[in-house]
C-alpha positions in Angstrom: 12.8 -4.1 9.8 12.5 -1.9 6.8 12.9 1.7 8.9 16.1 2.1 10.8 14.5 5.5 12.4 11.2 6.4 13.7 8.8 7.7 11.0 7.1 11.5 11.0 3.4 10.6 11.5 2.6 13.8 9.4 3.6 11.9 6.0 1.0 13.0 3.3 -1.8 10.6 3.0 -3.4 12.1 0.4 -3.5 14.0 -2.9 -6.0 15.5 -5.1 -4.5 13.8 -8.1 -3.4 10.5 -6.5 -6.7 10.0 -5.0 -6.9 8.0 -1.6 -5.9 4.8 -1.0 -7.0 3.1 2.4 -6.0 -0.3 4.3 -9.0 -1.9 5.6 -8.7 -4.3 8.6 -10.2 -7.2 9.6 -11.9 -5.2 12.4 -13.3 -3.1 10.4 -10.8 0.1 10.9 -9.9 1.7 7.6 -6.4 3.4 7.6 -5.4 6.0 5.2 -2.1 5.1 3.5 0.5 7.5 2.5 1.3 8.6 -0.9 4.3 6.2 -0.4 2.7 3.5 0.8 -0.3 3.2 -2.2 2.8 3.1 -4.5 4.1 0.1 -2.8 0.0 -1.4 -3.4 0.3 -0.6 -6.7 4.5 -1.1 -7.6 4.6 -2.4 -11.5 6.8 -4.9 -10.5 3.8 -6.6 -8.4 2.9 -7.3 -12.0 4.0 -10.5 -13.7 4.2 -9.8 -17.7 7.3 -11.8 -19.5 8.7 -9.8 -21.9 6.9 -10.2 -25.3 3.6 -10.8 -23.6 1.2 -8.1 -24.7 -0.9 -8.3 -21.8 -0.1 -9.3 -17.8 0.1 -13.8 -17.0 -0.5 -12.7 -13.0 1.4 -11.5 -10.4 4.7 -11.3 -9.5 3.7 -12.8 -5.7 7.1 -12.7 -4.1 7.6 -8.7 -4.6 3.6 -8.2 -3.8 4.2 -9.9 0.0 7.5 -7.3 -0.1 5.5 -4.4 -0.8 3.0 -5.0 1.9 5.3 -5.8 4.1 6.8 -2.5 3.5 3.4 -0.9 3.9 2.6 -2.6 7.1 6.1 -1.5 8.5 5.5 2.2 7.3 1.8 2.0 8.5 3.1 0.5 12.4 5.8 3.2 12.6 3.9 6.3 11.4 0.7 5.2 13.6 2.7 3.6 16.6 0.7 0.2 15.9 0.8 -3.6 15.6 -0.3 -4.7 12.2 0.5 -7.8 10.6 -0.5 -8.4 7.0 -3.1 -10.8 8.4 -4.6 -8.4 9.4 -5.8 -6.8 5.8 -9.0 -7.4 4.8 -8.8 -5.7 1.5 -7.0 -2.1 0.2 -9.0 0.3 -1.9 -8.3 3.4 -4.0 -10.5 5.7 -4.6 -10.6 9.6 -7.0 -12.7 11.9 -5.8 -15.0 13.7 -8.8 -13.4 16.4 -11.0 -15.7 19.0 -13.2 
């Protein structure tokens, strides 16, 4: 367990200049992830790029599954749910339009 206390449900879950990241489920429910837990989605350490590589050879798998992990855990105590990361269909991100 990655919380040792009981997480405040009214965490930010979006920003104007973050955008808005969402977890979509396999049963169709799209839940709005917290500033915090987009971060964990996009962590540059998810990202596998040796050093003298000028551009990325994959992904760094083992800290990926962390990072959801740690948004699945975040996600279950803030909502009072049951997720497991089987349950992900797909995450998206998304900016709203700026004039």
């Amino acid at each position: 367990m990655f919380y040792q206390t009981q997480q405040d449900p009214s965490k930010i879950v979006s920003s104007v200049r973050s955008g808005y990241a969402n977890l979509h489920m396999n049963d169709g429910e799209s839940i709005p992830m917290s500033s915090l837990e987009a971060m964990w989605f996009g962590h540059e350490e998810n990202i596998d790029q040796p050093l003298g590589q000028e551009y990325p050879v994959g992904t760094n798998k083992e800290h990926y599954k962390l990072m959801v992990l740690r948004a699945i855990e975040s996600i279950n105590n803030r909502m009072e749910s049951n997720y497991q990361t089987s349950d992900i269909s797909y995450a998206s991100h998304s900016f709203p339009a700026t004039a």
